[in-house]
N, C-alpha and C positions, 0 to 999 in steps of 0.2 A: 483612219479606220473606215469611213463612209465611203472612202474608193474599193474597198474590201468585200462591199453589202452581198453577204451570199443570195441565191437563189431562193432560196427555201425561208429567210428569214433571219437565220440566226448568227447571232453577234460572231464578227471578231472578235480572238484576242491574240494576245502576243506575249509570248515565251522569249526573254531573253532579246526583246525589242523585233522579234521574228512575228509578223503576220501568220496567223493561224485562221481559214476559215470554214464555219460547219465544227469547230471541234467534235461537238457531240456526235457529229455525224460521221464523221472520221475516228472515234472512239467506235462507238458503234460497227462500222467498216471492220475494223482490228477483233472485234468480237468474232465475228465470221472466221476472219482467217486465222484466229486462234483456237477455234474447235478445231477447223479444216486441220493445222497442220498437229493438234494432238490427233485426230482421227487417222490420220496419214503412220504418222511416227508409232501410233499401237499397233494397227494394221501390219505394220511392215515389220515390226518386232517379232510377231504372233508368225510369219514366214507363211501365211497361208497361202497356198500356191491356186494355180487355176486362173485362166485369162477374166473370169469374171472379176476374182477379188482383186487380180493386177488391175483393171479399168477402176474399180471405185477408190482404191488408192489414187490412182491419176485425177479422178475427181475430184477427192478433196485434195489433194495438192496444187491441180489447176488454179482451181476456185480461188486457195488460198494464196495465188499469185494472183488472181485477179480481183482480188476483195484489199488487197496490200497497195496494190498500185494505185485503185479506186481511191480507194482515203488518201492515198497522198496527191497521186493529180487531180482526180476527178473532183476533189473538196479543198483539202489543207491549202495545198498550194495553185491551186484553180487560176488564181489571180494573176500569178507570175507565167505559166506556159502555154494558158489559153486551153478554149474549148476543146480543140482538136485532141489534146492529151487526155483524153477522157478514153479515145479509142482505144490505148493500150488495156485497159483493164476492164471495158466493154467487151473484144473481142477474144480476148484469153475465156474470159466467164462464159462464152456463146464456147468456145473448144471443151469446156468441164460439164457444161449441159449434155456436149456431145460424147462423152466419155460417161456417163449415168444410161442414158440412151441404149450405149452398144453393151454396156455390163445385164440390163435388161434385156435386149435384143439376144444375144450367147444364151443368158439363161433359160429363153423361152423358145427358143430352136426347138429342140427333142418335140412339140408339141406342133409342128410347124412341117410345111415338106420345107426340102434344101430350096428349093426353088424360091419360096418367099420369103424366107430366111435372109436369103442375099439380097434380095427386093429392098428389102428392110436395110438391113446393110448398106447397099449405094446409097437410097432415098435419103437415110441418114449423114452420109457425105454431101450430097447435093443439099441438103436442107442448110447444113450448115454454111456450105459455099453461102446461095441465094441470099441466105441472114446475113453475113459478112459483110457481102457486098451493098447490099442496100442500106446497112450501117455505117460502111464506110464512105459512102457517096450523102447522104441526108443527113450523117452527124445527129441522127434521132434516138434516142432511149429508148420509143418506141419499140423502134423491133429490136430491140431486144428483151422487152418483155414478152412479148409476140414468141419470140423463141423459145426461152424460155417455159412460156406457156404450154407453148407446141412439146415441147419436149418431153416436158413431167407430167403433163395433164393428157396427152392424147399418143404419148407411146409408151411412158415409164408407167403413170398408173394403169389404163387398159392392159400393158402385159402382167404384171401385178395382178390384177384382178384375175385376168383366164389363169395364172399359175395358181393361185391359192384355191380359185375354182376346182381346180384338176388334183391336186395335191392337197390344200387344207395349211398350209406348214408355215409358219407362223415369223418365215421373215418375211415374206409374201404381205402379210398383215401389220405387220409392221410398216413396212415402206407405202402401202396403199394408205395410213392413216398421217404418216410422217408426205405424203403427195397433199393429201387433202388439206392437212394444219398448212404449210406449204404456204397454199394456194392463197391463205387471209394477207399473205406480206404484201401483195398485189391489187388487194382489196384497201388494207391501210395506205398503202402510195398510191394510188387512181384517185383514192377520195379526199387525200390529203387532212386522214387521221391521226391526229398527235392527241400527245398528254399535255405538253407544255412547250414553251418556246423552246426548253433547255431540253427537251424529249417527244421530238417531232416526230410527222409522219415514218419521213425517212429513217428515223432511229428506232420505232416501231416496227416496221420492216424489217430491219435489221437483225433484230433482237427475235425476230418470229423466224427467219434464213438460219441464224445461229442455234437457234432451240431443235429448227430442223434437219441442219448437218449433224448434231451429235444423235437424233434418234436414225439418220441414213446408217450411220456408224455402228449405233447397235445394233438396226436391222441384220448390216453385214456379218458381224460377229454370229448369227447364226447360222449361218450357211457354211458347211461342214464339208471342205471338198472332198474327204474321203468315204462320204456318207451319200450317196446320191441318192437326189428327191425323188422318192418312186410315186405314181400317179396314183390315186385312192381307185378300187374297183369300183366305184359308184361316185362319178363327182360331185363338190356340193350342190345343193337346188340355189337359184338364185336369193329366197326368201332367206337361208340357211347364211349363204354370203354376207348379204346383208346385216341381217343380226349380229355376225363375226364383225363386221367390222363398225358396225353402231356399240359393240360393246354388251350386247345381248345376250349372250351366251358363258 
């Protein structure tokens, strides 16, 4: 079992004489991809049409191929195919970043000329290329937190914010609060805060990603494609934003 010693600290164990490593970290992993694919499977019930609502179903159904593959190579079985297998479910999760991205990017067009629209657009393909590639060549986790980052923190919540600016409408508010909660899974794995051996950093994370894809989900459920968002004649003030979204109001 001491040939097994995960990264993070916690025990192996073994199922059936099968090396298992990270359990909890690899349970945790399956939390993710089990919201992802109940968000996936309501979503797609419910028929809601619209290239927006089509991208965040791709979201969480990416995700939840790359949160699947995560707990199995990048943890469980880490030991048996090496580092490099981590890439499969690294680089899927950088493609479901990119599919949140462009469901924001479509949304917030009408507010935008065509011209920066598309800007947005390639930038978004290039961004994700550059990430791949510097993941694939350094074998780093780094970037792809970095991506990540980039993705939800400085294109998903900034358009977030100028829509609900502009409109007020309260999946806007939703997904700017569900960016922010977000943003602590990255603060628990940078600083390598856990509860316990048996519910680490990483399973902290986890569990904060999981809590997050089921509020993306409800965000989505309010976006009404045959309802479109009409702009308020007076947008909110920034102080007005704010309060919305600290809960003030």
């Amino acid at each position: 079992m001491d040939d097994f010693l995960s990264p993070s600290g916690q025990p192996t164990i073994e199922i059936l004489g099968l090396p298992i490593m990270e359990p909890m970290v690899t349970f945790t992993d399956f939390w993710i991809t089990a919201v992802c694919l109940y968000a996936f499977f309501r979503l797609r019930a419910k028929g809601l049409s619209g290239r927006i609502h089509r991208y965040m179903r791709y979201y969480f159904l990416i995700l939840a191929i790359a949160t699947f593959l995560g707990g199995i190579l990048g943890h469980a079985f880490q030991y048996a195919v090496g580092i490099e297998w981590k890439l499969p479910g690294w680089l899927i999760s950088m493609i479901a970043v990119m599919a949140i991205e462009r469901a924001s990017i479509f949304q917030a067009q009408p507010y935008f000329s065509n011209r920066f629209g598309r800007l947005l657009e390639w930038f978004n393909v290039i961004e994700l290329i550059t990430f791949a590639v510097i993941t694939f060549i350094t074998l780093n986790f780094f970037f792809i937190k970095v991506h990540s980052a980039y993705g939800l923190g400085l294109v998903v919540l900034p358009l977030h914010l100028i829509m609900f600016q502009k409109t007020a409408h309260p999946m806007h508010l939703v997904f700017i609060r569900t960016v922010l909660f977000a943003g602590l899974s990255a603060v628990f794995y940078t600083l390598e805060i856990g509860i316990h051996l048996w519910f680490n950093h990483l399973d902290v994370a986890h569990t904060i990603m999981a809590i997050s894809m089921y509020f993306f989900y409800r965000g989505t459920l309010l976006l009404d494609p045959n309802k479109p968002i009409l702009p308020l004649k007076k947008p909110l003030s920034f102080s007005k934003t704010s309060s919305a979204i600290l809960g003030l109001r």
